[in-house]
C-alpha positions as CSV (number, residue, x, y, z in Angstrom):
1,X,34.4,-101.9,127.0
2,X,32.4,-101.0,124.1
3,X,33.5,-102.1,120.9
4,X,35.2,-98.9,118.8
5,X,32.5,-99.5,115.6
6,X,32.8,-96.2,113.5
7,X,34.9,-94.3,116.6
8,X,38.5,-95.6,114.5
9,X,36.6,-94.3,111.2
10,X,36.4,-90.9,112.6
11,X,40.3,-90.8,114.0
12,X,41.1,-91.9,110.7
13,X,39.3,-89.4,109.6
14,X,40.6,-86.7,111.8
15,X,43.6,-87.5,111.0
16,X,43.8,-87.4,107.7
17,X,42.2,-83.8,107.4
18,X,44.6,-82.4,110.5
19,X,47.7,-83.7,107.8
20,X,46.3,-82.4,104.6
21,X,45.3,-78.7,106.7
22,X,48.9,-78.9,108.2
23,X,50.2,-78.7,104.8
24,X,48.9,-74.6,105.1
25,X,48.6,-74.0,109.0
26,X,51.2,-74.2,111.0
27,X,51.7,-75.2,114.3
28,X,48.0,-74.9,115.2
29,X,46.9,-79.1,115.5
30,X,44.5,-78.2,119.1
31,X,42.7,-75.4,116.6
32,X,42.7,-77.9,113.3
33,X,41.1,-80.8,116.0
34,X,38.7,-78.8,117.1
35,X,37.4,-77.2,114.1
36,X,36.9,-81.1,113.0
37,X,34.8,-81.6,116.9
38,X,32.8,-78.9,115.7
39,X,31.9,-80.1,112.0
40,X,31.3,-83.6,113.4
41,X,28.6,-81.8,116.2
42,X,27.3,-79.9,113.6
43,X,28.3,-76.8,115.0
44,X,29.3,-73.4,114.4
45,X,32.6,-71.8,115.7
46,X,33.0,-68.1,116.8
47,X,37.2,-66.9,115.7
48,X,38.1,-64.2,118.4
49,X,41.6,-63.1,117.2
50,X,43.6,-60.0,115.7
51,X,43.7,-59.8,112.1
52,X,46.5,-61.8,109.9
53,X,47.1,-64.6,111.8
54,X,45.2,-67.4,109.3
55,X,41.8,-67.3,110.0
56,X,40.2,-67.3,106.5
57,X,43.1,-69.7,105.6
58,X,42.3,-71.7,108.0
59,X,38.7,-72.1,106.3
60,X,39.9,-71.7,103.4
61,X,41.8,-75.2,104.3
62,X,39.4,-77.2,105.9
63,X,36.7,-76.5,102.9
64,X,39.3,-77.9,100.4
65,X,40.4,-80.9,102.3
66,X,36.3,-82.1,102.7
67,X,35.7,-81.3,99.0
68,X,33.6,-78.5,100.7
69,X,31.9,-75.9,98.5
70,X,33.1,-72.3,100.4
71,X,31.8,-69.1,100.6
72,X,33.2,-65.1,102.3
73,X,31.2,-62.6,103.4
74,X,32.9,-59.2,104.5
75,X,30.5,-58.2,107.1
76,X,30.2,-54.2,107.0
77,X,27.2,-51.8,108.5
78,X,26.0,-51.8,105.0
79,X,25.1,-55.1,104.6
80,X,21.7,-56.2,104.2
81,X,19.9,-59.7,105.2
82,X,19.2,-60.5,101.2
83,X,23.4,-60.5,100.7
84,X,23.8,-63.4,103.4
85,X,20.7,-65.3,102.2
86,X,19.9,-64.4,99.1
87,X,16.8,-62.6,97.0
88,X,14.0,-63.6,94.5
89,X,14.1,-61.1,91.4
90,X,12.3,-60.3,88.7
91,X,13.9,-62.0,85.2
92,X,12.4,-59.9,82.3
93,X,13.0,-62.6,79.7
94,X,10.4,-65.2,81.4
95,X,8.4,-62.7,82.9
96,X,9.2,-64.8,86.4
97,X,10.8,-64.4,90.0
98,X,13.8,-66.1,90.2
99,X,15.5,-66.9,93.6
100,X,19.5,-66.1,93.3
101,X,20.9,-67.2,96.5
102,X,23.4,-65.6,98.7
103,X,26.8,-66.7,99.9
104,X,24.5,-68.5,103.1
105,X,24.1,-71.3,100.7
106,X,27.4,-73.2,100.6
107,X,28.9,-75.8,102.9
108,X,31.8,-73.4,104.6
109,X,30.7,-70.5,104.9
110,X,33.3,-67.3,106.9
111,X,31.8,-64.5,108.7
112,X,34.8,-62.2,108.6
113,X,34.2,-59.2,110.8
114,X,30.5,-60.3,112.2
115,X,30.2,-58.0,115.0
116,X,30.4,-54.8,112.0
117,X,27.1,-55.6,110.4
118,X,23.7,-54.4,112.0
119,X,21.8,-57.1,114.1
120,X,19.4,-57.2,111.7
121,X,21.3,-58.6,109.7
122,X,23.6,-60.4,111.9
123,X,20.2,-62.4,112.7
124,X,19.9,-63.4,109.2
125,X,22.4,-66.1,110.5
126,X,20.2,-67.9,113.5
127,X,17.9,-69.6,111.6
128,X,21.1,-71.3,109.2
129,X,22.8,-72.1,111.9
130,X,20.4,-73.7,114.5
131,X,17.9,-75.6,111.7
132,X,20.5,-75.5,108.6
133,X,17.6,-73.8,106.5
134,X,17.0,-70.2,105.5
135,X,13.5,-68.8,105.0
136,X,13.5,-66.6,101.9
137,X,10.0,-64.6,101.2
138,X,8.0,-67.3,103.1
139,X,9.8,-70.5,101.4
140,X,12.1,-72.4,103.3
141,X,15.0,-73.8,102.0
142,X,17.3,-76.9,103.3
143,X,21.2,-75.8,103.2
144,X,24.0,-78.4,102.1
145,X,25.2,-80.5,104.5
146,X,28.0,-79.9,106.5
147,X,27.1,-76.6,107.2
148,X,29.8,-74.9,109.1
149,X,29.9,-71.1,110.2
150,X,32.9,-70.1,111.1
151,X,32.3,-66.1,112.0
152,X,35.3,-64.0,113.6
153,X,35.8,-61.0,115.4
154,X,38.5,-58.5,116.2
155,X,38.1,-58.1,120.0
156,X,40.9,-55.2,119.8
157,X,38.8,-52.6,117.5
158,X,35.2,-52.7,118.8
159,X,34.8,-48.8,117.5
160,X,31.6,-48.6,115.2
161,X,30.9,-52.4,115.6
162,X,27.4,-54.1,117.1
163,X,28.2,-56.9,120.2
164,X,26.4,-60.2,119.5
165,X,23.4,-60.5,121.7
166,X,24.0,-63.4,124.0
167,X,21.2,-65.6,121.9
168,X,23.5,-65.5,118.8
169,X,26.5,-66.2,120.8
170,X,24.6,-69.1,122.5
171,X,24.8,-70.8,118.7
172,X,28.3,-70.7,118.5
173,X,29.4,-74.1,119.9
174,X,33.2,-73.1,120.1
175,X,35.2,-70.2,120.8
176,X,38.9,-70.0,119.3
177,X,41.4,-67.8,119.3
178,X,44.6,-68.8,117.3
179,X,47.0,-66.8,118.9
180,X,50.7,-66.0,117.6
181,X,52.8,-68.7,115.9
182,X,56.3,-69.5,118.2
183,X,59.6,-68.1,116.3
184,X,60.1,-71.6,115.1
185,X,56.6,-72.0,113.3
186,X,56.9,-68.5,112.3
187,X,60.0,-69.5,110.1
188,X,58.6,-72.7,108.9
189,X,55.6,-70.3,107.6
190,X,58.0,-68.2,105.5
191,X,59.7,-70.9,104.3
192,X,56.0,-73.0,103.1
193,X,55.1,-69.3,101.3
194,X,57.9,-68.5,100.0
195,X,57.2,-70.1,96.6
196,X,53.8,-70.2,96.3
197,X,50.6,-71.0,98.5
198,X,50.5,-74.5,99.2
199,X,46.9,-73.9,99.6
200,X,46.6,-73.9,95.9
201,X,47.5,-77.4,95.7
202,X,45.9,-78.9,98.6
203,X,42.9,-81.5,97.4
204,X,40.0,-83.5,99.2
205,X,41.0,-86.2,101.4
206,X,38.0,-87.1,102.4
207,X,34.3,-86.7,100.7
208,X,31.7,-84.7,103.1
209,X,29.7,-87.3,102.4
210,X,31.6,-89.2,105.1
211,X,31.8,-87.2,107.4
212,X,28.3,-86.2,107.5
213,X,27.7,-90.4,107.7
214,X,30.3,-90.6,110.4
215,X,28.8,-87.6,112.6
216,X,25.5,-89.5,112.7
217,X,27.8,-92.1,115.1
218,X,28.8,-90.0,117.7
219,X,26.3,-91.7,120.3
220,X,28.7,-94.6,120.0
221,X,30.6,-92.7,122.5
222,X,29.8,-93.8,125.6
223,X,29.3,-90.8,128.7
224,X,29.2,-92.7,131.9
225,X,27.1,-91.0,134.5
226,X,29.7,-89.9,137.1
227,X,31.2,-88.2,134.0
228,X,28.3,-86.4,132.7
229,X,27.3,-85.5,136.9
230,X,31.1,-83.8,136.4
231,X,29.8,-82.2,133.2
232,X,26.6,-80.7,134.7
233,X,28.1,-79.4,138.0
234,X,30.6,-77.6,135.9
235,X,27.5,-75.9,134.3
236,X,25.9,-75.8,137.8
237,X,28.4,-73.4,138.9
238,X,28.6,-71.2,136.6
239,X,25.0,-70.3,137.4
240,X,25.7,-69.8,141.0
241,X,29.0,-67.8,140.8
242,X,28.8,-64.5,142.2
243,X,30.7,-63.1,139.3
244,X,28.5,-64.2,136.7
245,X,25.2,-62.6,136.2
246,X,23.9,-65.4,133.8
247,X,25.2,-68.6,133.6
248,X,25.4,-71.4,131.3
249,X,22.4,-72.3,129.7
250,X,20.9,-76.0,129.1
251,X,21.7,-75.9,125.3
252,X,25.6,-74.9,126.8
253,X,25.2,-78.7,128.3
254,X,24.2,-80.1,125.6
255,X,27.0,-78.4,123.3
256,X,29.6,-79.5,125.8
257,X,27.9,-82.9,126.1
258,X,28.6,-83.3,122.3
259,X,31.9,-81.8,121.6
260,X,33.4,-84.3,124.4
261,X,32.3,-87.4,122.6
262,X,33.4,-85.5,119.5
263,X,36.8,-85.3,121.0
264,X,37.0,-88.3,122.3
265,X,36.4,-90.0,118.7
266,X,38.6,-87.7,117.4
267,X,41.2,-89.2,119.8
268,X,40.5,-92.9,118.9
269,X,38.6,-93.5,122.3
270,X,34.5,-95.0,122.4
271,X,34.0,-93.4,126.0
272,X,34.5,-89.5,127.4
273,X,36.9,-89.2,130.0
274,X,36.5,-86.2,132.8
275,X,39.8,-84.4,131.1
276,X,37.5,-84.0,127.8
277,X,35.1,-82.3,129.8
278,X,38.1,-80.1,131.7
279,X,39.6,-79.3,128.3
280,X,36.5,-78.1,126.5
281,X,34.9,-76.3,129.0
282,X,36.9,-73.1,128.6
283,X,36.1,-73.2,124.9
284,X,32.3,-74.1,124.8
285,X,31.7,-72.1,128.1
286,X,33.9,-69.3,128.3
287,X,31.8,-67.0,125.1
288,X,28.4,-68.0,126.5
289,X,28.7,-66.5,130.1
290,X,28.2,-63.2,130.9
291,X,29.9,-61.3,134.1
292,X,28.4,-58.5,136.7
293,X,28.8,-55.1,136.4
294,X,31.3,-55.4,139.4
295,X,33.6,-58.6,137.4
296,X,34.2,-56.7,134.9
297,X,34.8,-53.5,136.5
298,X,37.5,-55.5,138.9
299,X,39.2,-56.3,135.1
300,X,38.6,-60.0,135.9
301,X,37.7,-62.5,132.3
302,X,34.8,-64.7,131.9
303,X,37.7,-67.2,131.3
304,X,39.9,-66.4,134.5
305,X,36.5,-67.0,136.2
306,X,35.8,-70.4,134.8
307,X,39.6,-71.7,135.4
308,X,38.9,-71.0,139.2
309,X,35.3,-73.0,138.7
310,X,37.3,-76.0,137.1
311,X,40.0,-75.9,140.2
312,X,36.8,-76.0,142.4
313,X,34.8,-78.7,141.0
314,X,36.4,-82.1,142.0
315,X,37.4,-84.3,139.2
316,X,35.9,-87.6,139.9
317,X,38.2,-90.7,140.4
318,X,38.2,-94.2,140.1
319,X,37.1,-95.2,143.5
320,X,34.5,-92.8,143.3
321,X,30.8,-93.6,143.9
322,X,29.2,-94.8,140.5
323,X,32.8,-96.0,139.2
324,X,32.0,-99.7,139.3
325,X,30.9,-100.5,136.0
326,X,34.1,-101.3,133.2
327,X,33.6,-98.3,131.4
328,X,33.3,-95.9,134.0
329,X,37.3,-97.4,135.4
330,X,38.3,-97.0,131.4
331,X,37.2,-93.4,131.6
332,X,38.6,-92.5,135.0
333,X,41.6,-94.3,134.7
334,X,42.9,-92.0,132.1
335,X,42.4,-89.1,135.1
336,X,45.3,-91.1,137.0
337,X,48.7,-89.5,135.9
338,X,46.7,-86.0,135.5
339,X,46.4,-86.0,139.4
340,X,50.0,-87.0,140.0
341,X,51.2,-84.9,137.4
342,X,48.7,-82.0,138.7
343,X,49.9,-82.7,142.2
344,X,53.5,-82.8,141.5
345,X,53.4,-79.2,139.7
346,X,51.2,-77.4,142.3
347,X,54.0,-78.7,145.0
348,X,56.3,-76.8,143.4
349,X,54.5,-74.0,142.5
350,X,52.5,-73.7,145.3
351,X,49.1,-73.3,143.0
352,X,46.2,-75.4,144.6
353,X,45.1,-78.7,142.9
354,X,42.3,-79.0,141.0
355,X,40.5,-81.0,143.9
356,X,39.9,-77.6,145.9
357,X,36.9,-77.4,148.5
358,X,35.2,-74.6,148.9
359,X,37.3,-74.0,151.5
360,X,40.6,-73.8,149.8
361,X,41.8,-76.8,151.1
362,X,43.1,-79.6,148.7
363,X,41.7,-83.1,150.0
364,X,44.8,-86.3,149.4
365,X,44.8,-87.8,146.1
366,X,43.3,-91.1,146.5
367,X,46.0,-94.2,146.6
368,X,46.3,-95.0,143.5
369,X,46.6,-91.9,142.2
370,X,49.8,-91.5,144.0
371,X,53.5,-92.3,142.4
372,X,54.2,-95.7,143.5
373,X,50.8,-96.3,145.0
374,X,48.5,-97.3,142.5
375,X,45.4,-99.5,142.1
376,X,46.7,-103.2,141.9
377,X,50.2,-102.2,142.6
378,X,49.6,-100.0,138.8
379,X,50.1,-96.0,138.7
380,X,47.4,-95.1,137.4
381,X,46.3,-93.4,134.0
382,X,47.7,-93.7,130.2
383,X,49.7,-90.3,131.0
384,X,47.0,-88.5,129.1
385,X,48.0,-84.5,128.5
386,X,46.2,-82.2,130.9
387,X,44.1,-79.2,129.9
């Protein structure tokens, strides 16, 4: 077992920026956790979601618990490249250029509506968000660090708006969608607004400084091979599906390789267990793929695709080949109780396990895997909570 190191730093971390954003959000924790995997990966996430349901607030939130400086841009068809980046102009009183830069220039920085603008200026976005610089009449200039994007979309009104090419999608390492509150978390939001916004009172409870130290010690969490073979044959099949017509792309491996160590630090753990992978995949994946002509004219989702992939790509076990070393058991131990729990609910709903051949036909669960049968007389697993 690798010692934790920094890994407890960054669950303290999480932790205390999932309370202080709780104060404001409600009922979203999965959203709040992975908007922190995303600024430790020093990514970008893409908000598909209908209006009014907390998606600047949500920004809004995490900014002011980091001590993060945050910026808005309303994205319309009017909007030029110089508003996101900024422009040099001409100050009569020294007779010089001056460079006034744009909202691109701040640590959080919402997108709202970024599928309204023109792709030209859309694009002014790629080079902030894949070298954290922007290039402003031939000078380049380093943006603060974090740098978080956090762009949405309505996917119910797409009259008089411009799709986001697949290469700009591509940069977006997560895809959320927030989704309703339940009637209970819908009362306790009335009740926290009913006064005033708590978001005017919430402060820093942690200094970006750290987290941008913190990020750097990601590679702490260990990825033992039989997990990362999961990881890639995940990817591997997307590119050979019949209902895609491109498939995930290296840098897609790469951005799922990441967030799962993100995830798993997040979660107090210093090595990736196969669930990570099964849990992310629908949000890294899912926005980067894109279907055949005849997938989407059957109705079927990029998303209702990939769930069938995951049921068909066997989730690798403790008795595996390549599951001798300490770590690798740590990691697939944790997959124990998943299997019996998997197994136990497909009996009684009749849906097939997530061990599926090709065929259709679900192997046995290995022995210890079973209830009452596991390795060394154990069951299996720490009763970790399934995708």
């Amino acid at each position: 077992m690798h010692e934790p190191g920094n890994v407890t730093k960054v669950q303290e971390l999480a932790a205390r920026v999932r309370d202080s954003v709780q104060r404001v959000i409600v009922g979203k924790d999965r959203s709040i956790d992975l908007s922190m995997v995303a600024l430790l990966c020093r990514g970008h996430i893409l908000v598909e979601d209908v209006p009014g349901i907390g998606k600047t607030t949500l920004s809004k939130a995490l900014a002011q618990s980091l001590g993060c400086t945050f910026k808005r841009i309303q994205f319309t068809p009017d909007l030029m490249p110089n508003d996101v980046v900024g422009v040099n102009f001409f100050n009569q009183r020294t007779s010089e250029f001056e460079f006034r830069p744009g909202p691109i220039f701040s640590q959080v920085l919402l997108a709202d509506e970024i599928n309204r603008a023109t792709p030209r200026t859309q694009s002014a976005l790629l080079e902030a968000m894949q070298e954290v610089q922007a290039t402003i009449d031939g000078v380049t200039m380093a943006l603060p660090r974090p740098f978080l994007v956090m762009a949405t979309q309505n996917p119910i009104e797409m009259e008089g708006t411009f799709p986001l090419p697949e290469a700009q999608l591509d940069r977006f390492l997560l895809r959320l969608r927030l989704g309703y509150p339940t009637e209970d978390d819908e009362i306790r939001v009335l009740r926290r607004f009913e006064a005033r916004s708590p978001l005017d009172e919430l402060q820093p409870v942690v200094a970006a400084e750290e987290l941008v130290r913190l990020s750097e010690s990601l590679p702490e969490v260990h990825v033992e091979d039989v997990v990362a073979r999961y990881l890639v044959r995940i990817i591997r099949a997307t590119r050979e599906h019949a209902a895609f017509e491109l498939g995930a792309s290296p840098r897609a491996s790469l951005a799922l390789f990441r967030a799962a160590r993100a995830l798993a630090a997040v979660d107090g753990r210093d090595y990736v267990r196969p669930d990570d992978i099964k849990r992310l995949a629908p949000t890294v994946l899912a926005h980067r793929l894109v279907l055949s002509s005849q997938t989407q004219l059957r109705g079927r989702t990029a998303d209702e695709v990939l769930d069938e992939i995951l049921r068909s790509v066997a989730v690798p076990v403790a008795d595996a080949p390549g599951a001798e070393t300490p770590a690798a058991r740590d990691a697939l131990d944790d997959v124990a109780t998943d299997a019996v729990t998997d197994a136990v609910t497909d009996a009684a709903t009749g849906v097939a396990a997530d061990g599926v051949d090709a065929a259709g036909a679900a192997g046995p669960a290995p022995a210890w895997a079973r209830p009452g049968e596991g390795r060394d007389g154990n069951e299996g697993g720490d009763g970790a909570d399934p995708a």
